[in-house]
N, C-alpha and C positions, 0 to 999 in steps of 0.2 A: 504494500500500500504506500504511493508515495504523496503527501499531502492529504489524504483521508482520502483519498481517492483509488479507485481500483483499472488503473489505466494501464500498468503493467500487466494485467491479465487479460485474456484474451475472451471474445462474449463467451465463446464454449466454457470457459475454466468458470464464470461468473455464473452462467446459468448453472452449471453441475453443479457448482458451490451453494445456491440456491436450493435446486431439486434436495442436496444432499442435508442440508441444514433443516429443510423443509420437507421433511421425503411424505407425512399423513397431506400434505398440500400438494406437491410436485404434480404436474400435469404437462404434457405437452403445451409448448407455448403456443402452437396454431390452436387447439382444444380451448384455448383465453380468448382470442382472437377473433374464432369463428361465434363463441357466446358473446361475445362483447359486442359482434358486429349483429348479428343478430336480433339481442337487446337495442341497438343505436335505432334498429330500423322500425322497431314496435315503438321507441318515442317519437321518431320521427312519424310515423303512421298518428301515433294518439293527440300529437300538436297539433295536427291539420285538421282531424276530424272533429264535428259538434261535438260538443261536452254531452251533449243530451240522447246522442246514438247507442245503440247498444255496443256495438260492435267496440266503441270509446271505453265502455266503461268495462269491457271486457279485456282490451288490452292493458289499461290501467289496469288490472288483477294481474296480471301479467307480471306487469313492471314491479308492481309493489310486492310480489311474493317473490322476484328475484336480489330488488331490494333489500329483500330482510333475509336471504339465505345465505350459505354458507359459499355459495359460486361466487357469488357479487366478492364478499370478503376475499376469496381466495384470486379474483380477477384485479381487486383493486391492491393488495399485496404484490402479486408480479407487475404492475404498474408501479406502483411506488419503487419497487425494485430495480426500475430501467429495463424489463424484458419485454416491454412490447414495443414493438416500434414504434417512432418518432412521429408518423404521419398519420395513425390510428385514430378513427374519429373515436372518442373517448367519454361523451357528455352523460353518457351511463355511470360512469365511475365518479362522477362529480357526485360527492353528496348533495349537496343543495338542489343539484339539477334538479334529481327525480324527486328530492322531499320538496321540492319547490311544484311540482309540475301534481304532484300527488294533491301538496294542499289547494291548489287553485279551482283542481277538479271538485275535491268536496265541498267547496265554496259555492261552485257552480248551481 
């Protein structure tokens, strides 16, 4: 580690180090990626649709039961971590986002 930083090591030695430290969490990093992307596109679907459709208030259950599980935790840890890439739309792993996007709707 040189300055708190782990730039002498290469992503393979980082991720392993991860998986390894982590091994009841470890998942393939696409397996984060393809949920995360996933998730992005059920908010983005719930933002455009009426607050008053079903179909809205079904994918909010959606969001919000991924919200409170164990994936969301386990997706926003390899994020905090540096193993998702850089250009990943992310606004699922924002807390705020979805508690924001959550409270509006039961507002509604």
């Amino acid at each position: 580690m040189v300055d708190g930083k782990l730039s002498k090591f290469s992503d393979k030695q980082v991720i392993h180090g991860f998986e390894k430290i982590t091994p009841k969490y470890s998942a393939p990093i696409q397996e984060h990626i393809e949920r995360i992307t996933h998730y992005e596109k059920i908010m983005d679907r719930v933002q455009a649709l009426d607050s008053n459709s079903p179909e809205h208030k079904k994918l909010l259950g959606e969001l919000s039961a991924y919200y409170i599980s164990d994936a969301w935790k386990r997706d926003f840890a390899a994020d905090e971590a540096g193993l998702l890439p850089k250009d990943l739309k992310r606004g699922v792993l924002s807390e705020d986002g979805i508690y924001n996007l959550l409270e509006e709707s039961s507002t509604d």
